[in-house]
LUMTORKOL-552169 format. One line per 2 residues: number of its first residue (from 1); their letters; for each residue y, z, x negated of N, C-alpha, C. Coordinates in pm, 1 decimal, always signed. Example, Ala and Ser with C-alpha at 12.3 -4.5 7.8 and 13.67 -1.06 7.14 Angstrom:
2
1	as	-569.0/+780.0/-1319.0/-450.0/+780.0/-1230.0/-330.0/+780.0/-1320.0 ~ -225.0/+708.0/-1285.0/-106.0/+714.0/-1367.0/+3.0/+787.0/-1290.0
REM end
This chain:
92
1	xx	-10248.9/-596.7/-1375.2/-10170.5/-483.7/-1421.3/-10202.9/-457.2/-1568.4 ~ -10089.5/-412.3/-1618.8/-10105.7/-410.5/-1800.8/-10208.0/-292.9/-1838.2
3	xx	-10256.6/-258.9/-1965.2/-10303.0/-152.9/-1966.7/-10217.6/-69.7/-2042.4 ~ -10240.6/+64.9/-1993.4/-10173.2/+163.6/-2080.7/-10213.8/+188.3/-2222.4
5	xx	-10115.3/+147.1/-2326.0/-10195.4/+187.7/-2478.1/-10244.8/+353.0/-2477.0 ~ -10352.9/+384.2/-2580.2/-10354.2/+522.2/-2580.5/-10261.0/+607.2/-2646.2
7	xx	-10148.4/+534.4/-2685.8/-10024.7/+601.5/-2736.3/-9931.0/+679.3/-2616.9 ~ -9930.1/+574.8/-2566.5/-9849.2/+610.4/-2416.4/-9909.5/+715.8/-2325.3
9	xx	-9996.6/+729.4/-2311.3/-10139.5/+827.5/-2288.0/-10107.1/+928.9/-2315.8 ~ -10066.7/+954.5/-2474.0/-10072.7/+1033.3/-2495.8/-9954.2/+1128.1/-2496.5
11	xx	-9876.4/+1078.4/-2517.2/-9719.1/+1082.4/-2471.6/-9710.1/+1152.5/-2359.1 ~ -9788.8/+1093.3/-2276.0/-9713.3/+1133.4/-2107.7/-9830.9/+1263.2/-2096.8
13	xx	-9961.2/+1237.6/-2180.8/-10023.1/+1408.4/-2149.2/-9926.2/+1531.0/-2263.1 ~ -9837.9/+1479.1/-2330.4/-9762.6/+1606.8/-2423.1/-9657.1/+1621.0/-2358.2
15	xx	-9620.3/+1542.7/-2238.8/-9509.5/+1548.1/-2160.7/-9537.8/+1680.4/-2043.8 ~ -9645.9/+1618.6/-1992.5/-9739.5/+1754.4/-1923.1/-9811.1/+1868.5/-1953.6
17	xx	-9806.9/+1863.4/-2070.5/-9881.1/+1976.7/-2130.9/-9752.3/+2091.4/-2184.9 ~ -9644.4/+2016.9/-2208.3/-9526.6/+2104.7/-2241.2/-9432.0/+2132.8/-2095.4
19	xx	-9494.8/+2091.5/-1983.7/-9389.0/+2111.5/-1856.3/-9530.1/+2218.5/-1854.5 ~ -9637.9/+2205.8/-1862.6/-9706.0/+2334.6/-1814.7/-9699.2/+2446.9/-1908.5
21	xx	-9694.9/+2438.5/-2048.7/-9638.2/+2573.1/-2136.0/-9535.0/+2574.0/-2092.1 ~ -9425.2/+2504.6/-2069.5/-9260.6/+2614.7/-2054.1/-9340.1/+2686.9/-1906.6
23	xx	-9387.8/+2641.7/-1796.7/-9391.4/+2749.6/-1667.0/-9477.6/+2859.1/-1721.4 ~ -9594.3/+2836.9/-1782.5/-9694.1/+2990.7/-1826.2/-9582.3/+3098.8/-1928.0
25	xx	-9476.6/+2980.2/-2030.8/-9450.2/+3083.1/-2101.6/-9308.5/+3181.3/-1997.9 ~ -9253.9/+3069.5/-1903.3/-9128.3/+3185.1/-1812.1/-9193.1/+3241.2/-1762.8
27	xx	-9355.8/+3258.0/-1659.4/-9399.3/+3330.9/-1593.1/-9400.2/+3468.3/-1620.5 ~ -9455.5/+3442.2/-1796.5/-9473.2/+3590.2/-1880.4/-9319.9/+3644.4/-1907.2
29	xx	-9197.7/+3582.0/-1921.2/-9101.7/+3620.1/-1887.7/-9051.9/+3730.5/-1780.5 ~ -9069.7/+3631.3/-1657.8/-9064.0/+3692.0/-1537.2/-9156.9/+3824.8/-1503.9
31	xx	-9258.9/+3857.5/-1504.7/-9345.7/+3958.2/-1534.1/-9310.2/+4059.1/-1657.8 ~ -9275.6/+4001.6/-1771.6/-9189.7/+4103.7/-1845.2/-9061.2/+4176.0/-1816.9
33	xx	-8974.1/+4089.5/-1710.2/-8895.5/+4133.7/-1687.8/-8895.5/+4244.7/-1531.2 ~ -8979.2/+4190.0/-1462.1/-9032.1/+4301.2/-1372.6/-9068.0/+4429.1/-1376.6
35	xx	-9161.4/+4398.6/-1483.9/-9208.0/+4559.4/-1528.2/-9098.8/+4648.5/-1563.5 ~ -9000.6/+4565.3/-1671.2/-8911.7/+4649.6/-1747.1/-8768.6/+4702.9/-1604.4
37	xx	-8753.8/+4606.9/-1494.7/-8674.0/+4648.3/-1430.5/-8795.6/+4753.1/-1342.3 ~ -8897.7/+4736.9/-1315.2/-8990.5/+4875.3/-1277.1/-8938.3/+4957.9/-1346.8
39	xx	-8964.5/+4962.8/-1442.8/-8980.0/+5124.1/-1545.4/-8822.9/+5178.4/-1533.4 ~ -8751.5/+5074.2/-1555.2/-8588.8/+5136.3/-1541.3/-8577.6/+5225.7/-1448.8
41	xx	-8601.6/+5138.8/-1315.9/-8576.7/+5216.6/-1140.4/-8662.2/+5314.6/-1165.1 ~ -8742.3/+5329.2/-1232.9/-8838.4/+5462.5/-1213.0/-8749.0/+5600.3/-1287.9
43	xx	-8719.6/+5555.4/-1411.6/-8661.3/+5627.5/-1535.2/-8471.1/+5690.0/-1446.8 ~ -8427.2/+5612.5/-1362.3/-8318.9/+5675.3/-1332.5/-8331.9/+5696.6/-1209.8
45	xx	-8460.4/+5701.7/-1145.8/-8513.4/+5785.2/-1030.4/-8444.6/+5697.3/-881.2 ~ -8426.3/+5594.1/-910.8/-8378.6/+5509.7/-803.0/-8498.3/+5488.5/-711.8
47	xx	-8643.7/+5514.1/-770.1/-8733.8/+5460.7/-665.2/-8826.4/+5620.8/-678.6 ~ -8796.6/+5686.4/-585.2/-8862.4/+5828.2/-564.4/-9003.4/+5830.5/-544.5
49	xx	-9107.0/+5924.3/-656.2/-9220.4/+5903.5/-655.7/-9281.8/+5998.4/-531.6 ~ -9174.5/+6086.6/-501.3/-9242.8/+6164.6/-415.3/-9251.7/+6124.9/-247.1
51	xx	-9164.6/+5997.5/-254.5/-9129.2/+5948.9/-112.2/-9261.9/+5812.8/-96.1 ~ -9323.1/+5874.1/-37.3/-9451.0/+5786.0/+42.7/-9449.5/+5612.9/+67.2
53	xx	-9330.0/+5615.7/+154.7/-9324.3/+5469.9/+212.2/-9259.3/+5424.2/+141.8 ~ -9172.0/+5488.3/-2.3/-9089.4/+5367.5/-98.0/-9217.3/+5340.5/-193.1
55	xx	-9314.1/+5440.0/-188.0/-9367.9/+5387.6/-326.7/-9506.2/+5299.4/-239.1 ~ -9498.6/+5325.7/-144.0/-9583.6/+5228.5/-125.6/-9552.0/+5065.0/-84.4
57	xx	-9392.0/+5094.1/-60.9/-9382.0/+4951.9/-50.5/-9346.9/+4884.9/-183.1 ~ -9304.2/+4979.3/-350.9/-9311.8/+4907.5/-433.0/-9453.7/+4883.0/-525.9
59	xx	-9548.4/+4949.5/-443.5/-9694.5/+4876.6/-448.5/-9745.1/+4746.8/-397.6 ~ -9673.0/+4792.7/-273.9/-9732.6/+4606.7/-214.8/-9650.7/+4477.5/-283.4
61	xx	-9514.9/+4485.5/-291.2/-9407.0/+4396.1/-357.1/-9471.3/+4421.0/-525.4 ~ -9534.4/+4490.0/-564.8/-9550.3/+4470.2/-722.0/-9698.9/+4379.7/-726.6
63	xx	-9743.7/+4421.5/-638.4/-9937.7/+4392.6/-613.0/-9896.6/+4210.8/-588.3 ~ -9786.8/+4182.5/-476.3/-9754.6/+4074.4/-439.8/-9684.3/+3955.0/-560.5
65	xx	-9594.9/+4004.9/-663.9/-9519.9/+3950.5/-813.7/-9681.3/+3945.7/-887.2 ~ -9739.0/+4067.2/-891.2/-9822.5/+4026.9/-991.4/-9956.0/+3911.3/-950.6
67	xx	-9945.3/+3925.2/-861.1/-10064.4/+3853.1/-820.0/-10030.4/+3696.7/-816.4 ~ -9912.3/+3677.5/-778.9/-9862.2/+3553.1/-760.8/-9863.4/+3507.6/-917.6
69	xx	-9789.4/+3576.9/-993.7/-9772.9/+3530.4/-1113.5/-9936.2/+3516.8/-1207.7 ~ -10028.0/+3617.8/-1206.6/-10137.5/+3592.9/-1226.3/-10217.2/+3464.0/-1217.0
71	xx	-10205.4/+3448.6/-1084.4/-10306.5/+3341.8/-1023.8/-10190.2/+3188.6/-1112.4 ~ -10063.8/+3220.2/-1085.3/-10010.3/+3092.3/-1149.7/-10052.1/+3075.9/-1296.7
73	xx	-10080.8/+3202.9/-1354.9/-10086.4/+3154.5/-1536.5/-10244.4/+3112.2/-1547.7 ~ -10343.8/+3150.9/-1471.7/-10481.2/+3113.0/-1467.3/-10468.0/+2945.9/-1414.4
75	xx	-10368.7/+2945.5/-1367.4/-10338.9/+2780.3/-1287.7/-10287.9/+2693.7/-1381.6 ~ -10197.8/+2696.7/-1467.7/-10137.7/+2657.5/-1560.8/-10181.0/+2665.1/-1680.9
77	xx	-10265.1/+2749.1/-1726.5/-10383.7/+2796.4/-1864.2/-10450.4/+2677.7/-1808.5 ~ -10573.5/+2673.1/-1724.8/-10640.5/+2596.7/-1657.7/-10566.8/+2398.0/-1700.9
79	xx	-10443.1/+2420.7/-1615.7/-10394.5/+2287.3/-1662.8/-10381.8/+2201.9/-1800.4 ~ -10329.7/+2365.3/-1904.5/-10347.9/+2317.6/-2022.2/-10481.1/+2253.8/-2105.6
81	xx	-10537.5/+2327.9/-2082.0/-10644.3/+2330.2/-2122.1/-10759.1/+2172.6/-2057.9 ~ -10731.1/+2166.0/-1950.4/-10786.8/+1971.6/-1934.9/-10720.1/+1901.9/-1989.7
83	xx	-10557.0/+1896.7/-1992.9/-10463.6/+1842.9/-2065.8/-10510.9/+1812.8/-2231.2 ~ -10529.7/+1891.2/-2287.8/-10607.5/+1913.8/-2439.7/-10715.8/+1857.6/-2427.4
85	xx	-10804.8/+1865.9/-2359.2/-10948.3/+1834.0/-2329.5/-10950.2/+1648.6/-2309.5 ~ -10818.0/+1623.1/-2236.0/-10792.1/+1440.0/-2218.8/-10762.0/+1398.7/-2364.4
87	xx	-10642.5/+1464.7/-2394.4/-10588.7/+1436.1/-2554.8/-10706.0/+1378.0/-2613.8 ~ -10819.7/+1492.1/-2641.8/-10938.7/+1452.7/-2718.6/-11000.5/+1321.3/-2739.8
89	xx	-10972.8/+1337.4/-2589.8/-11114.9/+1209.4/-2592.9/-11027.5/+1047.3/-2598.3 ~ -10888.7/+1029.3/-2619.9/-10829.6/+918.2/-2634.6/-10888.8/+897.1/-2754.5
91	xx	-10905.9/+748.5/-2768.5/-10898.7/+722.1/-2890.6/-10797.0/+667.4/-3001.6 ~ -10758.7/+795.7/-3086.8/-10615.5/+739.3/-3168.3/-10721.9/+739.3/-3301.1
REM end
């Protein structure tokens, strides 16, 4: 089997390193856009602070977006970051 030049190497880690920035950078998207549709529903009183079981279920559904999205950008930071760490050590 041929060997891979470290050009090609490197190629296919900027190939992966930019499929993992576009997901960290929509995540922060998506989370920006959550909050801001939060604050809306709050601001035209669509989600009543005084009603118990709505606000607690847009605690668990917010606890549930953020957490998901959290743990993905620590997952994807994480990815970048070995990604960079391989780059290095090729030798160009």
């Amino acid at each position: 089997m041929k060997q891979i030049s470290e050009n090609v190497k490197k190629n296919v880690l900027d190939l992966h390193y930019s499929r993992y920035l576009q997901y960290y950078t929509t995540t922060i998207i998506i989370l920006f856009t959550y909050f801001v549709g939060l604050g809306i529903a709050l601001l035209t009183k669509q989600i009543q602070l005084i009603d118990i079981v709505q606000l607690f279920l847009v605690g668990v559904v917010s606890l549930v977006v953020v957490s998901i999205a959290v743990l993905s950008l620590l997952h994807w930071k994480a990815g970048m970051q070995d990604i960079l760490e391989e780059i290095k050590k090729l030798n160009l």
